[in-house]
Structure formats: C-alpha cells, structure tokens
C-alpha positions, 0 to 999 in steps of 0.5 A: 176641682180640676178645671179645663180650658180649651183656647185657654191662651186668648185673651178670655181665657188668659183673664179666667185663668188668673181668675180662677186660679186664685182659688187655691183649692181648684187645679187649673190646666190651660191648653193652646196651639203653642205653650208659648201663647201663654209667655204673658201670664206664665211666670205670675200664676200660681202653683195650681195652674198648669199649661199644656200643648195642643193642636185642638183640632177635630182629630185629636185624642180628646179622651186624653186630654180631658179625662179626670176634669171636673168642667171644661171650658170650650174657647176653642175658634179658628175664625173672627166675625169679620173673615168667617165668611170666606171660607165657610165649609172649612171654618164649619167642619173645623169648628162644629166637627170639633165641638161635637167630637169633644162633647163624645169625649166628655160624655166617656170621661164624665166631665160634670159641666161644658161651658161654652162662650158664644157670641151676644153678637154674631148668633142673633143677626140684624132683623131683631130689636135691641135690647135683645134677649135670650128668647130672640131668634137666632139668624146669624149673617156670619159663618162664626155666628152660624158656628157659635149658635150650631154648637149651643145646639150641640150642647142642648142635645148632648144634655137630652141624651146624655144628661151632659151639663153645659153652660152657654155664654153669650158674650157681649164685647169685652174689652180690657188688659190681655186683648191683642190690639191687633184690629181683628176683634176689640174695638175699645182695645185696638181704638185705645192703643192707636190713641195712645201711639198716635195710630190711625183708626180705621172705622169702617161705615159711618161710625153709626154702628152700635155694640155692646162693651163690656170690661173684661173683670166685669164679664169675667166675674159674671161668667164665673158666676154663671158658670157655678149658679144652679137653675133652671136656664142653661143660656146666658146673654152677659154684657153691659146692657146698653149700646155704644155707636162706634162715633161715641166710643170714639169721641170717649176715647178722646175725652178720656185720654185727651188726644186727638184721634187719626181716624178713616172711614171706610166702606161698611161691611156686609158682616157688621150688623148694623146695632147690637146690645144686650138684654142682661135681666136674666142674669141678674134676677138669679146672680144680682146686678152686674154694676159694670165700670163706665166705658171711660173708666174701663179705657183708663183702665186699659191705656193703664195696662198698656202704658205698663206693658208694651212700648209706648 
C-alpha cells in the first residue's frame, strides 16, 4: 500500500511515519514545506519511506502530488489555538480552501481513504460537560477549531457525493519525543524541558485549567488503529479519557523528575477553554482498551528523549 502524509514533518506526523514504516511492505512518502524539516528522522527510516518538498498551499497542483496513493493523511495546519484568532479570514481561506481542493483531488486520483487529525480540544468549545463524547455539539471559540470542525464537514460531504472514504481523529493532547519545546503547543512537552533546563514556566490563568494528555505511541498506535478498522463510525475522540488541571501536571512534573519548577502565572486567555477531556468508549468498544502509560511515566519517558537528544 502507498501512503501519503501531508504535514508529515510535525511532530504526529514524524511518530506515524517511523511507525508506519515498520511495515516493510507499505511504501511511505512524507511531504513538508522544507525537506530539511524531516533532518531529525531522515537518516534512521528505512528503505520504504520517502520525503518530498511542498509548499502545500491552496493553489498547489494536488493531482501530482497524490495520484497513485492508496490513504493520504491530511496533517496540514498553518495556525495553533492559541494565535488562530488574529487573523481568521486568512487562516480560513488558507486552511478550509486547502482541504477541499485536496478532497477534488483525491476524488480524481481515487485515493481509497482521507484521514484527517482534528482537535479533542478546540472543535467542541466551553459550554459542554466533560467527559465529552462524539455526540456533543460542536461550538469552537478559536478560529482553529472552527478550521478543524469545517473540514470534518468537508470530509462528510465528500463521502455523500463522492463515496470518498475518511477517517477523522479528534485528538486529545499528546505529548512525547519529537514535539518541539517551544511553548506554542504541548504543555507536558515545553513544562518537562524548562524543568530540565531550570527555565521558567509560564502558565497562563490559575493552573486550573484541565486537558487531556496523552503519549504519543499510545495516540499514535490508536490512530493506526482507527485508521485501518471498519465500521459504521467515521469520528473518533482519542485521548487518555480523563483530566489533568495544569497545577497537577505541574506538581507531577516536579515529583517525577525531583526539581523544583520556576513558575509564573499570567493572565488567563480568552481561547483557553476552561476544562476539556475525552470520552474514549467508542474507541474501545471496536479497537479494545487503550491502556494509556501514566502522566509520570510518559514524562520520564520524555526528559529520557530529551536528555538523549538536545543539550541538556
């Protein structure tokens, strides 16, 4: 089977594709902005995996790029949560126009499956009760979530006319080797690198928010799951099922790599919605139980790669 990953150089795309690529009879091409983006992996993939260079943007000759692909995944986004809303217009058009040009396209080239990675977070707003599920309405309070949840549309409509096949992960927070500790995304991530290089820690609000954080194998081994199950759901919601409050991520944090934190409160965001987790029983009653590693093991698991790969 040929394989496509758009965005393939982030940080999920970079954990599929050395996932993926252990299945020696699959052919893997991973396609980014700058092939340089894909230096970290590039010299430990095997034989079957292939990178290309891309500006994937809305006018691109998608045709080319995609036909002779059995499933693309669609990992492309310009923007984060927590910039989305600065410039919406642009970050729409850059975004949704993108995604449907690329659904034209894998309707001409007969691409078998789309598997888009949406947001457990973002699509489904503040108003809803938590744990939530598949089911729960959809009221984002951040252009990316109105981005993400417009192109799971997308996809529903693509596969009323077109019969196009699609997947759609609602992702939860992951965390893990591979994710850039920059503080844009990834709480668990940037927390865990300034513990280890004795950095401050900006938290914005009172610590009181709650998400979801999951590991990155275990959301990279449901996704592959989801991806090749049949039946009757298209949506998936994929974290550890339970909340976390930044304050006790924190105080992990700490206790798992015995250091004391630098931390800083700031004022809350108006894009942070105030407590998010998962309902994950659609996944396993058709894949089984997801068995996530603990918060403390999944960090010790993280300061490990970090130890091993940057400066520190």
């Amino acid at each position: 089977m040929k394989i496509l990953l758009l965005g393939a150089a982030g940080f999920i795309g970079t954990n599929l594709i050395l996932k993926l690529s252990k299945n020696l009879d699959d052919h893997i091409t991973g396609v980014d902005r700058d092939i340089n983006y894909f230096s970290p992996i590039s010299n430990i993939v095997t034989k079957n995996v292939s990178f290309l260079e891309s500006p994937l943007a809305k006018d691109i000759n998608f045709d080319e790029l995609i036909a002779g692909y059995d499933v693309v995944y669609h990992l492309v986004s310009t923007t984060v949560p927590a910039t989305s809303n600065q410039k919406i217009s642009q970050e729409l058009s850059a975004n949704v126009i993108f995604s449907a040009n690329l659904l034209d396209a894998c309707v001409r080239c007969n691409v078998k499956k789309v598997i888009f990675l949406s947001s457990g977070g973002a699509v489904y707003g503040k108003e809803a009760d938590c744990p939530l599920k598949e089911k729960t309405a959809t009221n984002p309070i951040s252009s990316y979530g109105v981005q993400k949840i417009t192109i799971e549309k997308l996809l529903y409509l693509y596969r009323y006319l077109y019969g196009l096949d699609y997947r759609i992960i609602r992702l939860a927070n992951p965390y893990g080797p591979y994710q850039r500790p920059n503080g844009i995304q990834g709480a668990v991530t940037t927390f865990t690198y300034k513990a280890l290089k004795g950095e401050e820690i900006v938290v914005y609000g009172d610590g009181s928010v709650v998400r979801d954080f999951i590991y990155i194998d275990d959301a990279i081994r449901g996704i592959i799951k989801i991806v090749d199950g049949e039946n009757k759901h298209h949506t998936f919601n994929l974290g550890c099922g339970y909340g976390t409050s930044i304050k006790q991520l924190i105080n992990i944090i700490s206790s798992t790599l015995n250091v004391e934190l630098k931390v800083t409160y700031k004022e809350a965001r108006k894009v942070d919605v105030p407590v998010n987790y998962l309902d994950i029983s659609r996944y396993e009653k058709y894949y089984g139980a997801l068995n996530p590693i603990s918060l403390q093991e999944g960090i010790m698991r993280t300061a490990q790669f970090m130890t091993d790969h940057y400066k520190i």
